[in-house]
C-alpha positions in Angstrom: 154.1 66.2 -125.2 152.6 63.3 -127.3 153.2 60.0 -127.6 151.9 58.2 -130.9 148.3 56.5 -130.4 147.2 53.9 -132.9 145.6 55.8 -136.2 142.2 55.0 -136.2 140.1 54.1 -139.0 137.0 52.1 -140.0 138.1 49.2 -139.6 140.3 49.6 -136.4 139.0 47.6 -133.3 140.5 48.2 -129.5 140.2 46.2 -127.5 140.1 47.3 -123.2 142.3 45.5 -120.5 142.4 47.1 -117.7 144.9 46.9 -114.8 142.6 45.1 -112.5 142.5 42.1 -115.4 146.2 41.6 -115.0 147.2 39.9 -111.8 151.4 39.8 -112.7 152.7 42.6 -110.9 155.5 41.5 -108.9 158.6 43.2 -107.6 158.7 47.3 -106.2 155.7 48.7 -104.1 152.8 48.7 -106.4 149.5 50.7 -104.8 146.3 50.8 -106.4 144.5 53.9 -106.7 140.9 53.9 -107.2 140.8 58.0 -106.4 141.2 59.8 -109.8 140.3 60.3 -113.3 140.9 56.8 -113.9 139.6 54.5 -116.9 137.7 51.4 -114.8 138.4 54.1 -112.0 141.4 52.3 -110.8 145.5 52.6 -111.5 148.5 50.6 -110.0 151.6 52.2 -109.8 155.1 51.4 -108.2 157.8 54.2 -107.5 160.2 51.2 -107.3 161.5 49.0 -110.1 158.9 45.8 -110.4 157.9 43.9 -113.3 154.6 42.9 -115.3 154.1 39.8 -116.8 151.1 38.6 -118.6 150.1 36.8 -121.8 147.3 38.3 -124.2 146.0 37.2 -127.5 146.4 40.0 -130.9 148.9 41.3 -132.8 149.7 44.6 -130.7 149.1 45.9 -127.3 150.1 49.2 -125.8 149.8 50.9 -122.1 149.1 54.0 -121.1 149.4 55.6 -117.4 152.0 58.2 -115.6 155.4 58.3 -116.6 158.1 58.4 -113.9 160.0 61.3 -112.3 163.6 61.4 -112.9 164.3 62.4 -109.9 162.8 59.9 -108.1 162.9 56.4 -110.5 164.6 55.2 -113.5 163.4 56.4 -116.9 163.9 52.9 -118.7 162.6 49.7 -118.3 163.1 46.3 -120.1 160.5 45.0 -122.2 160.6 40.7 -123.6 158.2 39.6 -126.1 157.5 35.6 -126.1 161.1 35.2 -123.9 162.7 36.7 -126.5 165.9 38.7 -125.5 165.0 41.9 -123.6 165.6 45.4 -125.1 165.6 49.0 -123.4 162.7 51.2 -123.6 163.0 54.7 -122.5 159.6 56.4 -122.0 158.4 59.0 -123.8 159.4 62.7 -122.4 161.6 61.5 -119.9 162.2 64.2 -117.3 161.6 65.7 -114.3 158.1 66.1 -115.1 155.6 63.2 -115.0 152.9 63.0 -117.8 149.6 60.4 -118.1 150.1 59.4 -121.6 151.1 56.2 -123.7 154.6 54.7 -122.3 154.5 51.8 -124.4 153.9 49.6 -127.7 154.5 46.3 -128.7 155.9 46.3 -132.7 153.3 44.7 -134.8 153.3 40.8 -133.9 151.9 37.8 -136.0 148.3 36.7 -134.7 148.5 35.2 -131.9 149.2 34.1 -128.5 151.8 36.2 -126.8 153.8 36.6 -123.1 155.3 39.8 -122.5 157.1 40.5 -120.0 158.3 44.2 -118.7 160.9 44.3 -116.0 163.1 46.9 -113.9 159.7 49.3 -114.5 158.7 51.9 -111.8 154.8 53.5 -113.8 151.7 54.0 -113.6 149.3 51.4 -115.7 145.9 52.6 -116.0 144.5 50.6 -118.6 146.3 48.7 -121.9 144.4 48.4 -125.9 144.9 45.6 -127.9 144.8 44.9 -131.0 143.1 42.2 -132.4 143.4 40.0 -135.3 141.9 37.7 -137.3 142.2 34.6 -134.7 142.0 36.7 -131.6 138.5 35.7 -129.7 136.6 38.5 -128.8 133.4 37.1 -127.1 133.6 38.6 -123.0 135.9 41.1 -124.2 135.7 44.9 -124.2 135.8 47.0 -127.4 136.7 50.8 -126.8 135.8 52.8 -129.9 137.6 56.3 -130.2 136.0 59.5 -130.3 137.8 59.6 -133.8 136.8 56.6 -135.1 134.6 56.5 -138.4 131.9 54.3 -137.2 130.8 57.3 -135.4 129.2 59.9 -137.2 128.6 63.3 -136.2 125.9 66.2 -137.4 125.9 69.6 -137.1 127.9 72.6 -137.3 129.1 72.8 -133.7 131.6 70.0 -133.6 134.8 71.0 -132.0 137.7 68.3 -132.2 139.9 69.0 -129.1 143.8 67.9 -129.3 145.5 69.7 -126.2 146.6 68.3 -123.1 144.3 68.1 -119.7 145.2 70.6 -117.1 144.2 68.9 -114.1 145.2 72.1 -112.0 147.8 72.8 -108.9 150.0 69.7 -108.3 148.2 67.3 -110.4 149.9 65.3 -113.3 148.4 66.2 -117.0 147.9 64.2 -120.1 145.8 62.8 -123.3 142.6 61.7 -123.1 141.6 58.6 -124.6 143.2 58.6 -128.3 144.5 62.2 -127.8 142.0 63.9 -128.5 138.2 64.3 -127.8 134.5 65.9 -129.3 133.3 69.1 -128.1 130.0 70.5 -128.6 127.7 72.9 -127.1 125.2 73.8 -129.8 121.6 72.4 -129.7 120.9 70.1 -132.9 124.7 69.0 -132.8 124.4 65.0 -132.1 125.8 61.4 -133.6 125.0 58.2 -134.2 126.5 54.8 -134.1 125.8 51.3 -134.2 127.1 48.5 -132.9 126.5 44.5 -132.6 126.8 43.7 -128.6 124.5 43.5 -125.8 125.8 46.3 -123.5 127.2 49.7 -124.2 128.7 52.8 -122.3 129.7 56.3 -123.3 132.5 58.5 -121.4 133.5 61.8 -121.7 134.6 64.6 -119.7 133.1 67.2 -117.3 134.6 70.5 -117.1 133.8 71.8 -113.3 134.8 75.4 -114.1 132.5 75.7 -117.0 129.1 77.2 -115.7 125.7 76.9 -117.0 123.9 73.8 -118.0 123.5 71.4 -121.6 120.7 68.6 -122.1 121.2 65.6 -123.6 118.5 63.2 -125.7 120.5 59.1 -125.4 118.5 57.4 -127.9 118.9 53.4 -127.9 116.8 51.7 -130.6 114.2 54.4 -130.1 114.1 54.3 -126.6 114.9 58.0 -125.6 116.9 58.8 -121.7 117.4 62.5 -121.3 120.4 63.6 -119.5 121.3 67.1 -117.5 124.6 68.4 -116.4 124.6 71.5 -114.3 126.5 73.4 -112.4 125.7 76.6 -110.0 129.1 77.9 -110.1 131.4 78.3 -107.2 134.9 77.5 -106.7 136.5 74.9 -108.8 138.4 72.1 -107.4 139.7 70.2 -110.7 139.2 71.6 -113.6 137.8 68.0 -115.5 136.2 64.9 -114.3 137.7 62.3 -116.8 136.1 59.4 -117.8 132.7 60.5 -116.8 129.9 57.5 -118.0 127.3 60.2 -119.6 125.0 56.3 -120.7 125.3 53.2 -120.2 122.7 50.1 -121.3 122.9 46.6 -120.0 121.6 43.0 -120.4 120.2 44.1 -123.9 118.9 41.4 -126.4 122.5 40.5 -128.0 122.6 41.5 -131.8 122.9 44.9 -133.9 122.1 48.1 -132.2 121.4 52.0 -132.9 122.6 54.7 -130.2 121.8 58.3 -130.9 122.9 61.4 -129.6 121.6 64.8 -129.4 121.6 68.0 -127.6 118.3 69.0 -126.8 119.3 72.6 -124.6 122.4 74.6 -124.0 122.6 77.5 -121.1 126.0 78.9 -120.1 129.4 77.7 -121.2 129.0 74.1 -120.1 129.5 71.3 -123.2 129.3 68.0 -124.0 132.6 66.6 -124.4 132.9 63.0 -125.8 136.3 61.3 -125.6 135.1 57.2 -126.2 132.6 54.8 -125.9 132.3 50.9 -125.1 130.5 48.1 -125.8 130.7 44.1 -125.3 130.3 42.4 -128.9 128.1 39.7 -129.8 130.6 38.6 -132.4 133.5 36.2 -131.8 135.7 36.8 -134.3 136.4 39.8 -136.4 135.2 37.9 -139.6 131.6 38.3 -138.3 131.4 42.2 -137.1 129.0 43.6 -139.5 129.7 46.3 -141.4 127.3 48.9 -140.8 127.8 50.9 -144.1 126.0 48.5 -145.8 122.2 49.4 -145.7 121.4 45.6 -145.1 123.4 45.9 -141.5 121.1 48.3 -140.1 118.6 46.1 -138.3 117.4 47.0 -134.6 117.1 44.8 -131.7 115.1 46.5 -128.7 116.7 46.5 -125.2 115.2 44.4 -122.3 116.2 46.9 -119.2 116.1 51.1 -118.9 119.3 52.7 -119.4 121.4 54.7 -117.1 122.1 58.5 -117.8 125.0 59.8 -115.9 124.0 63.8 -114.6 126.3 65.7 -112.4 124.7 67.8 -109.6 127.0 70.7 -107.8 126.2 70.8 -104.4 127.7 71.2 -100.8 127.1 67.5 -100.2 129.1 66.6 -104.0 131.7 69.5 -102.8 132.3 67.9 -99.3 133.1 64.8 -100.7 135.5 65.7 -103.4 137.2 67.9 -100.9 137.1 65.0 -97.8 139.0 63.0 -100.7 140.8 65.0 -101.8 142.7 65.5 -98.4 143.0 61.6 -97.7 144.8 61.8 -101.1 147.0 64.0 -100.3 148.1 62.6 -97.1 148.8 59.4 -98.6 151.0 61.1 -101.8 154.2 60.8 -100.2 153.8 56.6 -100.2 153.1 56.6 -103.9 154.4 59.7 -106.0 153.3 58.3 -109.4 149.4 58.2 -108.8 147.5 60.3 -110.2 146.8 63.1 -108.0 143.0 64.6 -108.2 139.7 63.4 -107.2 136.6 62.5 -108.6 133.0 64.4 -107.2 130.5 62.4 -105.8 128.2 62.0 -108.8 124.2 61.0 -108.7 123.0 59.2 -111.7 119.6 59.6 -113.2 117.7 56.1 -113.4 115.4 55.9 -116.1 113.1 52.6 -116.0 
């Protein structure tokens, strides 16, 4: 139950739009959702044929979100490129059964500025990657790099590449994370490193809530170190992930090239670190000037103005009576919109290192 993601290489460069930066969604009954394992932590959805209409600037984009039921909207939508006659698409693993995966992919276009317009749709769009080329400008944007992508590079023995699908649990819709597939480690020493040009970053992954135990993390941004926990005192699981958890995120840092470490300092239990993609906003324009950081001459280190932020999860009755309060309002609210994504997120404290 795959659907093709873009290979990823050295030189591949994503770039993030998500649902809430496209404003052309007219037609059916589209609902935002901002309860669920969402990237941004939003998804719009219609159970009705609508359309979405919107211009971008690359040479490929693709979406990914829930599929449609069968039984309840068509399996096929229309898709025009640049007004160009519309053709059929038919999404992947039409059924029945609704999956969170990729529904959709441009063909490779010339460079450039592009409308595309896709019409009789009932989906889910959570978020949508680009592909830029040479013209495309990138200042403002968002670059998503893949847990699989070779600018990151992992040490240590413990590495685990993960390719299966989420289980989300009892009536919730599973899928692919991020690329399809994700890091796993839970053995002190294990860690990576990667640099980037920018002046902000972030790093997602996933917590597992029936894993017990605890792991400790070292975040190390230009030699600035932010240690990060996640623990858990067992009980009950709700959902078996929280997706797109932000594990670090740095800020307002002096734009130019840039070190982030990671490394596990402690592991107790059966809890891991699992690391599914990372962001950051370039201080490049153009894809001509993103520096290539296997050349020794690259790796120069700006410091950051502001303390960064360490995500840690804390289980609790307060965290537990939150996910659960959601988690009813949710399912109240399922039979007005069957194609969002049905879990909840816990109430999460963040560590705030200054």
């Amino acid at each position: 139950m795959s659907f093709s993601a873009p290979p990823t290489s050295q030189a591949d460069v994503w770039l993030l739009l998500d649902n809430i930066q496209v404003s052309a969604f007219t037609g059916g009954d589209w609902i935002t959702a901002t309860v669920g394992p969402w990237v941004g932590n939003s998804s719009i959805s219609s159970s009705t044929p609508g359309n979405i209409a919107f211009s971008f600037q690359g040479t490929a984009i693709s979406f990914k979100g829930n599929t449609p039921s069968s039984r309840f909207s068509p399996t096929w939508f229309l898709a025009s490129i640049d007004s160009n006659t519309p053709y059929n698409v038919s999404f992947p693993d039409a059924g029945p059964t609704q999956i969170y995966t990729q529904w959709y992919q441009t063909p490779i276009l010339i460079d450039g500025l592009h409308t595309i317009n896709l019409s009789r749709i009932a989906v889910g769009f959570d978020y949508a990657i680009i592909t830029p080329g040479p013209t495309t400008p990138l200042s403002g944007s968002t670059i998503v790099v893949d847990d699989r992508n070779s600018e990151v590079t992992y040490n240590g023995n413990g590495w685990v590449i993960d390719v299966n699908e989420l289980d989300f649990g009892e009536d919730m819709i599973g899928g692919l994370p991020m690329g399809n597939t994700t890091h796993r480690t839970s053995s002190v020493g294990d860690g990576f490193e990667f640099q980037f040009a920018g002046d902000s970053i972030a790093l997602y992954g996933f917590f597992e809530w029936t894993s017990t135990g605890s792991i400790s993390i070292d975040f190390t941004l230009d030699n600035e170190t932010t240690p990060s926990s996640l623990f858990l005192h067992g009980g009950a699981p709700i959902s078996q992930f929280i997706t797109s958890y932000q594990f670090f995120s740095a800020d307002n840092i002096d734009a130019g090239n840039h070190t982030l470490l990671m490394n596990v300092t402690a592991a107790f239990g059966n809890q891991s670190f699992v690391f599914d993609y990372l962001t950051y906003t370039p201080s490049f324009s153009l894809l001509e000037s993103k520096p290539n950081f296997t050349s020794p001459s690259s790796i120069s280190l700006t410091r950051h103005k502001n303390g960064a932020i360490a995500g840690g999860i804390v289980g609790g009755l307060v965290g537990l009576t939150i996910f659960v309060a959601l988690t009813l309002v949710y399912r109240r609210g399922r039979k007005l919109a069957r194609l969002i994504y049905s879990t909840s997120r816990l109430s999460i404290q963040r560590l705030v290192v200054h």
